[in-house]
C-alpha positions as CSV (number, residue, x, y, z in Angstrom):
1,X,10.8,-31.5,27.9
2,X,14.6,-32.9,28.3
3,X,14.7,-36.3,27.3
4,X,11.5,-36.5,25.3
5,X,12.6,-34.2,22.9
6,X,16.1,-35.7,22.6
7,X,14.5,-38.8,21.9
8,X,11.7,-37.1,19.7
9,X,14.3,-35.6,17.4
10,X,16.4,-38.6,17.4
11,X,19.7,-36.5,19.0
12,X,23.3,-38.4,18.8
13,X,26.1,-37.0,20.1
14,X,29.1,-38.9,18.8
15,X,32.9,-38.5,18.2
16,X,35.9,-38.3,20.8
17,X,37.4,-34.5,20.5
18,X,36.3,-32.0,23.7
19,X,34.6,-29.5,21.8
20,X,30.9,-30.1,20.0
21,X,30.4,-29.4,16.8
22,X,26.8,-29.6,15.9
23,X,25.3,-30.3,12.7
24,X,21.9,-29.5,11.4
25,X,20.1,-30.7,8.4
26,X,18.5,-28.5,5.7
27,X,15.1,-28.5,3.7
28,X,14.1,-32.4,3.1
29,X,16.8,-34.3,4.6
30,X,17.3,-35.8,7.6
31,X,20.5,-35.9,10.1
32,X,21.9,-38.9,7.4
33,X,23.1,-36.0,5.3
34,X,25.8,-35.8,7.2
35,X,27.1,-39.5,6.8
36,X,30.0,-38.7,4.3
37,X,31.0,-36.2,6.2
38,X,30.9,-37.7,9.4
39,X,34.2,-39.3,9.6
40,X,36.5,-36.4,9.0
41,X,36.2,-34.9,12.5
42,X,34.7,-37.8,14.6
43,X,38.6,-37.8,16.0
44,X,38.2,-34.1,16.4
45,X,35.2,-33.2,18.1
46,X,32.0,-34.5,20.0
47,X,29.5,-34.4,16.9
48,X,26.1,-33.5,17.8
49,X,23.1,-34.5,15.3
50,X,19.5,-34.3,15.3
51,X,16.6,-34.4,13.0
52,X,14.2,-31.1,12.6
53,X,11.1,-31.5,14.0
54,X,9.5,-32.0,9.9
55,X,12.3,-34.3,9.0
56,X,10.6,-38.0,7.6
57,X,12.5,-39.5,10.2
58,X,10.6,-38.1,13.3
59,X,7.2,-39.0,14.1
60,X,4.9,-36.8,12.2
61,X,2.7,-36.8,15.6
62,X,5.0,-34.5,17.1
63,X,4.7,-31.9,14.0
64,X,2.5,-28.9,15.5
65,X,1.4,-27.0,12.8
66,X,0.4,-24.4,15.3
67,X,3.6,-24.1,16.6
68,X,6.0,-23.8,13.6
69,X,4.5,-21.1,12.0
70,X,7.6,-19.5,11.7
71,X,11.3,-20.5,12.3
72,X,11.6,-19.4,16.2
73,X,9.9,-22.7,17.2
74,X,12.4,-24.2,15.1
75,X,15.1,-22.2,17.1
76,X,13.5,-23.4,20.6
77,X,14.0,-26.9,19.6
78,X,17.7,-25.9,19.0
79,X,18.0,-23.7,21.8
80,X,16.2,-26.8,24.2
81,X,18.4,-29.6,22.8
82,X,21.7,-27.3,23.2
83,X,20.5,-27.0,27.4
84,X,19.3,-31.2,27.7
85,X,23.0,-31.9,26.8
86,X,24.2,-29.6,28.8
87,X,26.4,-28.1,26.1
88,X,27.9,-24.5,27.2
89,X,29.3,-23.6,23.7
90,X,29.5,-25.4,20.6
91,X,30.8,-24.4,16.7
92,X,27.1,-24.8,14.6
93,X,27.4,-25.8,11.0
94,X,23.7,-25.3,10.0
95,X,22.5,-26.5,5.9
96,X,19.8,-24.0,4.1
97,X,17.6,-23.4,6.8
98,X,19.3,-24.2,9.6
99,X,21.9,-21.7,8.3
100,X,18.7,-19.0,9.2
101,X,17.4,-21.7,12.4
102,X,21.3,-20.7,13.9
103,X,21.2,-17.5,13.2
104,X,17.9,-17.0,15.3
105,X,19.2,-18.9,18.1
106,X,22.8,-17.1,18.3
107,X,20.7,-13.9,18.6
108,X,18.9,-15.3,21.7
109,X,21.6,-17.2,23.1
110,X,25.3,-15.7,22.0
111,X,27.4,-17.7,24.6
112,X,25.9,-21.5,23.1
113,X,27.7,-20.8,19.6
114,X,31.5,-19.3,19.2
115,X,31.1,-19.6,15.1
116,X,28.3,-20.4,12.8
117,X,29.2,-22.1,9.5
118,X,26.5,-21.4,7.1
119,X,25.8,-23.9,3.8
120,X,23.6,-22.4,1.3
121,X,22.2,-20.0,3.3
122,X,19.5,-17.5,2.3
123,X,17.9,-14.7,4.9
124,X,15.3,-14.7,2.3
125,X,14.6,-16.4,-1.0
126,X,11.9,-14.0,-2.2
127,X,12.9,-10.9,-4.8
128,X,12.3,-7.1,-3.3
129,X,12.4,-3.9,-4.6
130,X,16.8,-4.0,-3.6
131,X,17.5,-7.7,-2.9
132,X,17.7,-10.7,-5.0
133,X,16.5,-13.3,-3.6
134,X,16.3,-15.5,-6.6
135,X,12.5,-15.9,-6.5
136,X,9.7,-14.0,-7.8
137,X,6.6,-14.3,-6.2
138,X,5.0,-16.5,-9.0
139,X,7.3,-18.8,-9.3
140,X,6.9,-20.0,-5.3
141,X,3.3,-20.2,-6.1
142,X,3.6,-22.4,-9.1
143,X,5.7,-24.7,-6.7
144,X,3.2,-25.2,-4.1
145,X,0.8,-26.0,-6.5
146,X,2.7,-28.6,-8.0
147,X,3.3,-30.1,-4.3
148,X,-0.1,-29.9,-4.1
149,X,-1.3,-31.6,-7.1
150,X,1.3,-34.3,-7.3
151,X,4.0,-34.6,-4.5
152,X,5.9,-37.6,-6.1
153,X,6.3,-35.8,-9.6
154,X,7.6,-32.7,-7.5
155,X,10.3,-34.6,-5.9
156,X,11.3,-36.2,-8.9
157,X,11.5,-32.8,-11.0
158,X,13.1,-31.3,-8.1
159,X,15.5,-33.2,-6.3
160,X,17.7,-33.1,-9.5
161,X,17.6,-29.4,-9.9
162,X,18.3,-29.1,-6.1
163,X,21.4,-31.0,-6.5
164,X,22.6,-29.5,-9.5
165,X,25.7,-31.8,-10.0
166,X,25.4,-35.1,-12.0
167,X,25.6,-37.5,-8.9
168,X,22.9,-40.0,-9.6
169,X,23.4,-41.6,-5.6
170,X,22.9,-37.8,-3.9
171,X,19.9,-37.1,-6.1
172,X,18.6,-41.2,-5.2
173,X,19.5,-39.8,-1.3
174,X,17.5,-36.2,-1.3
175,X,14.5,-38.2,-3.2
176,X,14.5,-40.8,-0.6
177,X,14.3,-38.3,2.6
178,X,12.1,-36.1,0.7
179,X,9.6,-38.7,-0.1
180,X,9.8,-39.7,3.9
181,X,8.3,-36.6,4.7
182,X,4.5,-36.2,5.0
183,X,3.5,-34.6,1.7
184,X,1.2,-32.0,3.9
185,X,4.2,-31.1,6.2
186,X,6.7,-30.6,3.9
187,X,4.5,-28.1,2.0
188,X,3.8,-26.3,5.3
189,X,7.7,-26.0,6.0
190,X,8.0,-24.9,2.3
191,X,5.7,-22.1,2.9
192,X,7.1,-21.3,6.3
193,X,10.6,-21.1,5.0
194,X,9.6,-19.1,1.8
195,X,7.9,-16.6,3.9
196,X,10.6,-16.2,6.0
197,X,12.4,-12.6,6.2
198,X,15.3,-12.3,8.5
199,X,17.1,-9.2,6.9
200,X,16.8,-6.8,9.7
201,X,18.0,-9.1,12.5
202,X,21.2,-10.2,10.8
203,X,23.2,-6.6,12.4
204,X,22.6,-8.6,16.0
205,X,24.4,-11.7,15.2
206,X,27.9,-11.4,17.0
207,X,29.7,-14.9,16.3
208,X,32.2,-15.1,13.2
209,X,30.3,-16.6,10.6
210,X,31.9,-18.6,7.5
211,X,28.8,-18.6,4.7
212,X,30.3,-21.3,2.4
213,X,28.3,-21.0,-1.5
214,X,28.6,-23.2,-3.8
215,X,29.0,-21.6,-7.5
216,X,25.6,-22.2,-8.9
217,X,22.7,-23.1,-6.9
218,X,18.9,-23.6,-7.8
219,X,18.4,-22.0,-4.3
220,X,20.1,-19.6,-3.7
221,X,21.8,-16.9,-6.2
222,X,26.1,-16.0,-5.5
223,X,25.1,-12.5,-4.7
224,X,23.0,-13.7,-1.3
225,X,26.1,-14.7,0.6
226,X,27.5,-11.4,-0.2
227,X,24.7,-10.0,1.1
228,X,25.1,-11.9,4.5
229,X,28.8,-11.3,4.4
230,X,27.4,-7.7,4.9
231,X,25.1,-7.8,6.7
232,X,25.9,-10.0,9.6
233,X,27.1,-8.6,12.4
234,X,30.4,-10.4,13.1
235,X,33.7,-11.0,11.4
236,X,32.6,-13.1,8.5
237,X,34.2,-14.8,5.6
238,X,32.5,-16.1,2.3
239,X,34.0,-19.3,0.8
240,X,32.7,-20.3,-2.7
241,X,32.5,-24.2,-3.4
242,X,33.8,-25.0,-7.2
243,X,30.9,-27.1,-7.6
244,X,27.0,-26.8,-8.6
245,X,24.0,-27.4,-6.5
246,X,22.6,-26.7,-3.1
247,X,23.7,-29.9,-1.7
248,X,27.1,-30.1,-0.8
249,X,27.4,-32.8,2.0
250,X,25.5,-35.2,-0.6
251,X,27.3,-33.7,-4.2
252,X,30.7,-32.8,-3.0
253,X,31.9,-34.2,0.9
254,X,35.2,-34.4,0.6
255,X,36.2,-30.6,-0.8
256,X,32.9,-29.8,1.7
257,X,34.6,-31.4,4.9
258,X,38.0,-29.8,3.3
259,X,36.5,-26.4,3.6
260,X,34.9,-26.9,6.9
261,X,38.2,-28.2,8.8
262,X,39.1,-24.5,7.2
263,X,36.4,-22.7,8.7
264,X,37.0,-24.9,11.9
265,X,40.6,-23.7,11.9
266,X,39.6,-19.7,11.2
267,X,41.5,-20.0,8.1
């Protein structure tokens, strides 16, 4: 399982500092969201990166649709790469739903993560009865349909709204990893994601988590990183980005990385 799925999942671990720092992609990207932020702690720490198991840069062969039914398989992968390396503890910065892939994994394995950052994270993005999840259930349906029916005019009505800032080259990048992805994968992830409900385990999590929110996103609403602020188990801290969209690393990486040496430091 070691090496093939290090290789599989195209894993890197780069940078010259002693502790790892791992990084892990969101929704329709791949591990080059990370690029711009990349150089502000290559000095600092050992940077781990790898690609989720849907991402357009790994072989779509290896996508089981059997298997990631839900997001523990995607917290396996995590859990499995974390033990290849060898890695005993590592500070996890984890994008939209790897904010939620972290969280499962922390819960199963507390002594691999000593703080979780979480960008845009959501525990889940339908509305109920008390929580706001910025969905209705509708509106999710309408959005598979139009995956369906024409994947390209999708991604080009929604990689704008996703990014939410007016920064032509990050709305060129989340097109360009979006449209890697097989159209028939990415609407399975879609619907894996949005059926995702992780409310009732976020008491176990014990690590101090930083949830950084930007101050409009398309994805997820202000009020859900209150939510987790509560809800989490540990000491947590909410940080909200002046900026728009759900997108950070690709809108915004310099007050991103600014905010994340701040997490890093506990301040």
């Amino acid at each position: 399982m070691g090496q093939s799925l290090l290789d599989a999942l195209n894993v890197r671990v780069i940078g010259n500092g002693r502790e790892y720092l791992l990084l892990a992609h969101g929704f329709g990207t791949d591990q080059s969201a990370w690029k711009s932020i990349l150089p502000y702690f290559l000095s600092q720490f050992k940077l781990i990166l790898y690609d989720l198991v849907c991402a357009g840069s790994v072989n779509p062969d290896y996508f089981d649709f059997c298997r990631y039914t839900s997001l523990d398989a995607y917290a396996d992968d995590l859990i499995n790469i974390l033990d290849s390396l060898g890695v005993d503890t590592c500070v996890y910065v984890g994008h939209s739903v790897s904010a939620m892939i972290g969280i499962l994994a922390s819960i199963r394995r507390p002594e691999l993560f000593s703080k979780l950052i979480l960008i845009g994270a959501s525990p889940r993005f339908l509305n109920d009865k008390d929580y706001h999840g910025g969905f209705e259930e509708g509106e999710i349906k309408k959005v598979f349909m139009a995956m369906e029916a024409n994947y390209e005019a999708w991604v080009n009505g929604f990689a704008p709204l996703a990014v939410g800032a007016d920064v032509p080259v990050a709305v060129r990048e989340f097109s360009r990893t979006l449209f890697n992805m097989r159209p028939d994968i990415s609407l399975f992830v879609s619907q894996t994601v949005f059926r995702s409900d992780l409310r009732e385990v976020l008491g176990l999590v014990k690590a101090p988590c930083w949830i950084i929110q930007t101050a409009k996103d398309v994805s997820v609403p202000t009020s859900v990183a209150t939510y987790l602020k509560e809800k989490l188990g540990g000491r947590n801290t909410v940080v909200t980005l002046n900026v728009e969209g759900h997108l950070p690393h690709l809108s915004a990486p310099g007050l991103l990385a600014h905010h994340l040496n701040r997490a890093l430091a506990g301040i």
